[in-house]
N, C-alpha and C positions, 0 to 999 in steps of 0.2 A: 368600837371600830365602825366609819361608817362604812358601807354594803359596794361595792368597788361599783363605779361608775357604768363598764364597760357592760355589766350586766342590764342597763338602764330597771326597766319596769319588771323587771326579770326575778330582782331583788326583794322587791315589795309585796308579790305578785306568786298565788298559787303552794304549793309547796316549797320551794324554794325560801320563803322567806318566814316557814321557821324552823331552818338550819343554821347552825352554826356559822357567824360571819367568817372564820377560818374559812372551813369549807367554802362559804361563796366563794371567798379570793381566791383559792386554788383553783377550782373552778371556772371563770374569769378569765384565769389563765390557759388553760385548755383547750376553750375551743373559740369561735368566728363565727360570725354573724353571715348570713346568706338569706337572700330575696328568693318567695316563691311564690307564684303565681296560681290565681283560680283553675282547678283540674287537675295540677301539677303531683303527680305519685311522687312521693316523697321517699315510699320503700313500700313494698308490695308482700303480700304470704309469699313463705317459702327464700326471699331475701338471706344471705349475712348480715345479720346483725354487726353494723361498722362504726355506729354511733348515736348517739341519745340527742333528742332535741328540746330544746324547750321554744314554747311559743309566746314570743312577744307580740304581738301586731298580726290578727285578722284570724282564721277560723279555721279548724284541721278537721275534718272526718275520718273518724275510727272505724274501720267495716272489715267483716269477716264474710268468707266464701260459706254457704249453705250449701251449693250443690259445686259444679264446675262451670254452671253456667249465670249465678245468681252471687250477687253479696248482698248484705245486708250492713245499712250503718248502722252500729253500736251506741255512739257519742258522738256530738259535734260538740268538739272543744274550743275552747278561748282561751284569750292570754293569761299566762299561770301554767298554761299544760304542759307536764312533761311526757313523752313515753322515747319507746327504744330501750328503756335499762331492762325487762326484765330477757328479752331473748340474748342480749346482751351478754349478761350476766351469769344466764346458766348456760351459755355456749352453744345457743339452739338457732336455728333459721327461724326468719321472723316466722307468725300465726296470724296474724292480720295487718291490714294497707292500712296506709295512709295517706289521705289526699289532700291538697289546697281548697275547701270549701271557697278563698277568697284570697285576693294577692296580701300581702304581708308578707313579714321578718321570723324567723328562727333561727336560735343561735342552739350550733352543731359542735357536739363534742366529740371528736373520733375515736373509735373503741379503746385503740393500742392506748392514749391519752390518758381515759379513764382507767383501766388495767394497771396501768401504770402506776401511776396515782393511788389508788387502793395495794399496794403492796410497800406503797412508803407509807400512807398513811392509813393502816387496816380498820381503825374507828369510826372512818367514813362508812362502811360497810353500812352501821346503823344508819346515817342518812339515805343511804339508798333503799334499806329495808321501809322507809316510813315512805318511801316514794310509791313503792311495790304495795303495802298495803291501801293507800289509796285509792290507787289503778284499779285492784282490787276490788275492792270496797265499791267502790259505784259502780262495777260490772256486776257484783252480785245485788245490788239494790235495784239496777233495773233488770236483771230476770227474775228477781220479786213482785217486781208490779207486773211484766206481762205473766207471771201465771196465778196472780191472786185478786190483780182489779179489771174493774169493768172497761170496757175500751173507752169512752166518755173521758172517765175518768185518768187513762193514760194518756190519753189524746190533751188535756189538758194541762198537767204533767212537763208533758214533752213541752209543750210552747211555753210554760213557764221558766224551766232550762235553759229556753233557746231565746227568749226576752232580754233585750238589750235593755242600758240606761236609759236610752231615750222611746222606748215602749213599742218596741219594732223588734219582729222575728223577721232576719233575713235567710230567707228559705223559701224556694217553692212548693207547691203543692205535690209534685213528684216528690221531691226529695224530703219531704217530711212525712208521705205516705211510706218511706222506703225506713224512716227511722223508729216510726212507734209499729211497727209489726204486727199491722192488724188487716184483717182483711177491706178489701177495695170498697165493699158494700157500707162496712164499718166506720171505716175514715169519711167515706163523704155525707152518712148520717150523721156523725160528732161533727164533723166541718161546718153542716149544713144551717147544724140547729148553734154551734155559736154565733154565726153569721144571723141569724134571723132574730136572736135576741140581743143582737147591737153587743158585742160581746170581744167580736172580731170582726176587720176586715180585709176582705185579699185585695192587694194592691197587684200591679206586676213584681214580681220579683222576690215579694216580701207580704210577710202580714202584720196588719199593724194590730195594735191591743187597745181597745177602746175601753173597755173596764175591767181594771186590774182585780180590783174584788172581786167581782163576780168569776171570771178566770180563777182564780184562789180558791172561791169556795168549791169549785167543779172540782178540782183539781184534790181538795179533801174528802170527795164523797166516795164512798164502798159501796152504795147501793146501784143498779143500774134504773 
């Protein structure tokens, strides 16, 4: 069966595409496609959980509150990403925001829709559990690296993550000091010294990657 249209990239793309083509079409069916714009909260801590998103087109940041006056980004995702399903799911107010790092498309499945859905068809459940451990899975894989590597080494990490196709991290320097979690002194020593070894460079807006290897092997080292 091919993967229903309506989903476009959505299909091919992240999780979603290896579930059961069932499930995409139902799916498909569900929910609508909505434009969002750079800065745009999408749903904020403490929210109802109304509906699950997946991201076709352009960049979402994942961040959690630390104090009441701080957040922190977690992940800056691309297209593929889903979230929304797990406060969803267990009947909870969201636990972390979500913003537009950049204007782009999300196609929005509204809770009652989903709810729905899983009591006709309860086998889906597994699909949404493979969704859950994902989300998972790489929130526990980077608070592995902030408490077991050297910052260098995270710092490295994080822009290999955030490296597009064409060998460009769109990110600035704020907001990349805000996602590897290290302190101010830290980040602009790692900054500093890939800059100085032609390694990276900042552009406005964006940093570009001038050598992907060398980026890589940082990015494997343990020692500081």
């Amino acid at each position: 069966m091919e993967p229903p249209l309506v989903l476009k990239n959505l299909a091919t793309a992240g999780w979603l595409a290896g579930q059961p083509d069932d499930f995409k079409n139902r799916l498909a069916k569900l929910g609508r496609w909505m434009s969002m714009r750079r800065g745009q909260v999408i749903y904020a801590t403490g929210d109802v959980a109304d509906a699950i998103y997946g991201l076709s087109e352009g960049l979402l940041d994942v961040s959690i509150a630390v104090d009441p006056h701080r957040e922190v980004i977690l992940h800056r995702a691309n297209e593929g990403f889903w979230v929304g399903d797990a406060a969803l799911l267990a009947g909870s107010l969201r636990t972390v925001t979500i913003t537009a790092a950049s204007d782009g498309q999300l196609f929005k499945v509204p809770a009652a829709a989903v709810l729905r859905s899983l009591e006709e068809h309860p086998g889906d459940w597994a699909c949404f559990y493979r969704l859950s451990f994902m989300n998972t899975n790489r929130a526990l894989s980077a608070l592995a690296e902030v408490i077991s590597l050297p910052p260098r080494t995270r710092f490295a990490r994080a822009l290999l993550r955030l490296t597009s196709s064409s060998g460009s991290v769109h990110v600035t320097q704020e907001e990349l000091g805000r996602m590897v979690g290290m302190s101010r002194a830290a980040f602009r020593r790692s900054f500093a010294e890939l800059i100085e070894r032609g390694i990276v460079v900042a552009e406005y807006g964006r940093i570009q990657i001038c050598d992907l290897a060398a980026l890589q092997a940082e990015g494997a080292r343990t020692d500081d």
